[in-house]
N, C-alpha and C positions, 0 to 999 in steps of 0.2 A: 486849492492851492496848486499851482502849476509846478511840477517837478523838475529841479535845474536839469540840462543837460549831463549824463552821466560820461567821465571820460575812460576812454576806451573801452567801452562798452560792447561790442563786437568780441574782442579778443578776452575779455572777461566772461560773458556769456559761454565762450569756445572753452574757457576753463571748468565751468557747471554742467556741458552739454545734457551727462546720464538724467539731470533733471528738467531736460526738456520736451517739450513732444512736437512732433510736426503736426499740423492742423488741415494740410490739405487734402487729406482723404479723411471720408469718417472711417469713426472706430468701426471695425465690425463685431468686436467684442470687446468693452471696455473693462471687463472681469479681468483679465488674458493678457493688459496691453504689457505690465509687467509682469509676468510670469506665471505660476501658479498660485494655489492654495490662498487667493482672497473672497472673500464672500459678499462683498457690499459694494457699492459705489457712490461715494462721495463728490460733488461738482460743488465749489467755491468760486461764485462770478463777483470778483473786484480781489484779486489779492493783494493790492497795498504794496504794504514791503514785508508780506511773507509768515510775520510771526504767528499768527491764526494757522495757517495751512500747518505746518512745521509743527507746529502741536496737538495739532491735531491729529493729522501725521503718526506723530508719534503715540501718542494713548490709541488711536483706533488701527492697531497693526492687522489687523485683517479687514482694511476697506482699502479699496486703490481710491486712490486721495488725487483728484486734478483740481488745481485752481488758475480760473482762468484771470487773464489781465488786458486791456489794449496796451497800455505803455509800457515800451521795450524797457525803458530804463527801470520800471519801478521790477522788472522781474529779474535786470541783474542784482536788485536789493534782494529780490524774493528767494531766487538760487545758490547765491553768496550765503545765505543766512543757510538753507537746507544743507552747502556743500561745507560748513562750517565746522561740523561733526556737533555743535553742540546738542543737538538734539538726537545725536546717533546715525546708525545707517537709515536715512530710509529710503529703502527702494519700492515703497508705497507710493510716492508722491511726485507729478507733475507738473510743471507749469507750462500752459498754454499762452502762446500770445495772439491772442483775437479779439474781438467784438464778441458781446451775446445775441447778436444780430445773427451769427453764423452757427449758434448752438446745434442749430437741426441737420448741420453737414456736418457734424460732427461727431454727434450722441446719437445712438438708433432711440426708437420711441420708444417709451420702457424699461429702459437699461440704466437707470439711476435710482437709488435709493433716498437720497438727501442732497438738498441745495440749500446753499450757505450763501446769504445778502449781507454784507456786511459796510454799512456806513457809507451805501452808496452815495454818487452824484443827486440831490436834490432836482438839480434843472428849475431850479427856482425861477425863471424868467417867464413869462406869462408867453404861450403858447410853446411849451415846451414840457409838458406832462408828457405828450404819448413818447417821452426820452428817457422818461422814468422807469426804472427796473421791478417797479411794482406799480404798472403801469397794465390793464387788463389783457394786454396784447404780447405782452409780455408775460403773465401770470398762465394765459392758453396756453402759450409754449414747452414751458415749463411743467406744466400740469401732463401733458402731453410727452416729454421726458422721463417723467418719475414712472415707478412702478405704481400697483394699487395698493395704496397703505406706504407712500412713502410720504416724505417730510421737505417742508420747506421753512427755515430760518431766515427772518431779518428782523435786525440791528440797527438803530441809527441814534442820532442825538436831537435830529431834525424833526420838532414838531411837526411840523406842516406835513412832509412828505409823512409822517406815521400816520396821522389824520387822512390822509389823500390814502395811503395802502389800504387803511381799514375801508374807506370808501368803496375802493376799486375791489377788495375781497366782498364784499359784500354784495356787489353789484355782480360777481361771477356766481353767486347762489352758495361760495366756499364756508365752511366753517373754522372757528380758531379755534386748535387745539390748546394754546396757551397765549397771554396776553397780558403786558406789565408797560408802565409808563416808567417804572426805578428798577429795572433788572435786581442792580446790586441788593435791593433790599427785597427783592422780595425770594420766593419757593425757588424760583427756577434757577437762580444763583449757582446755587451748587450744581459745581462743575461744568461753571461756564467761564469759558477758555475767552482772554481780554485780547482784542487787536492791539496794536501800538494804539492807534487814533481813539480807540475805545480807553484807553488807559490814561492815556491824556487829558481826556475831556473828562473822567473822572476824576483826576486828580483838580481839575480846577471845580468842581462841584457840580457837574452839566450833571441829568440824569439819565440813564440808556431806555429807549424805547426796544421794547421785544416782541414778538409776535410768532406764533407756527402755526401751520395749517398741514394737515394731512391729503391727500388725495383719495377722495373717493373711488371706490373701485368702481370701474369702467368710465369715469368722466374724464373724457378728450375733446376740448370741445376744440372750435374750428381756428387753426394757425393761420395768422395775417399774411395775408399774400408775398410782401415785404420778405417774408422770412424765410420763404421757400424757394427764394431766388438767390443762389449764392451769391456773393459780395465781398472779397476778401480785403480784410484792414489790419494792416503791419504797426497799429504802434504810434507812436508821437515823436 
């Protein structure tokens, strides 16, 4: 579903600013970017309207927490909600507005702990997999971000694209750490933090697909050409 037009959106963003980041240089240490004394690093590619980060956020106070987004307007939902206080101060948490097209100008190789898929875009249309975020070319990238022994979560509702992820994890040689077609019923439940759209679709009785995979230590394997050519995208 395509996001109305948000009004005044410019001048509300300029109200959130401390919760923004500028994307056009990379991190050079994304440990650092707010301050001291954090020890992890968290990356969220699709932050919706915020409430996942924000919670996250707040239970994990010693990870710097960026979640990225392309659409400017869903991140005045996402800053609005962090500058809210309801979830307290945190000065853990980011939001980016980019593409994950641009991850690798962004992240050094290595310098993430966890990345968080949450209810991505399907790309349902027939020749539009390699658009998918668990897409092999995409999972390289990624793999190639994390440290060794770090984590990768996703979420969806979408059969189809679960079926196509496990495909694609499988065809990279990865292993799953964990793996549920009913989250809510099943082990890994506990203390699993609900997006809006995830809460939604529970309430009308959909069931969450889940899935993690760790990174083997030293497996980098080779990043799509595509991705190492910067490309900058402001949003919708």
């Amino acid at each position: 579903m395509r996001m109305r037009k948000k009004k005044n959106s410019e001048s509300r963003l300029l109200a959130c600013e401390k919760y923004l980041l500028n994307t056009d240089e990379m991190l050079t240490d994304p440990l650092t970017v707010m301050g001291e004394g954090y020890s992890k690093v968290f990356l969220e590619i699709g932050a919706g309207k915020g409430g996942f980060a924000c919670a996250m956020a707040e239970r994990h106070s010693d990870a710097a927490y960026f979640a990225m987004e392309r659409v400017t307007d869903c991140v005045v939902l996402c800053a609005e909600k962090a500058n809210s206080g309801e979830y307290g101060e945190l000065n853990n948490l980011r939001f980016l507005i980019d593409t994950a097209d641009n991850l690798m100008h962004i992240f050094p190789r290595g310098s993430v702990d966890a990345i968080f898929l949450n209810f991505s875009d399907p790309w349902s249309k027939k020749g539009y997999a390699k658009r998918r975020l668990t897409h092999r070319r995409y999972l390289a990238m990624y793999m190639n971000l994390l440290r060794d022994g770090g984590t990768l979560t996703f979420k969806t509702d979408n059969v189809g694209l679960f079926d196509f992820s496990l495909e694609e994890i499988e065809a990279m040689g990865l292993t799953l750490t964990a793996m549920t077609r009913d989250l809510h019923a099943s082990e890994w439940n506990e203390g699993n933090i609900m997006t809006e759209y995830e809460r939604s679709f529970s309430e009308q009785g959909m069931k969450i697909n889940m899935l993690k995979i760790t990174k083997p230590v030293g497996f980098n394997p080779d990043i799509a050409p595509e991705f190492l050519t910067k490309g900058r995208y402001m949003g919708e």
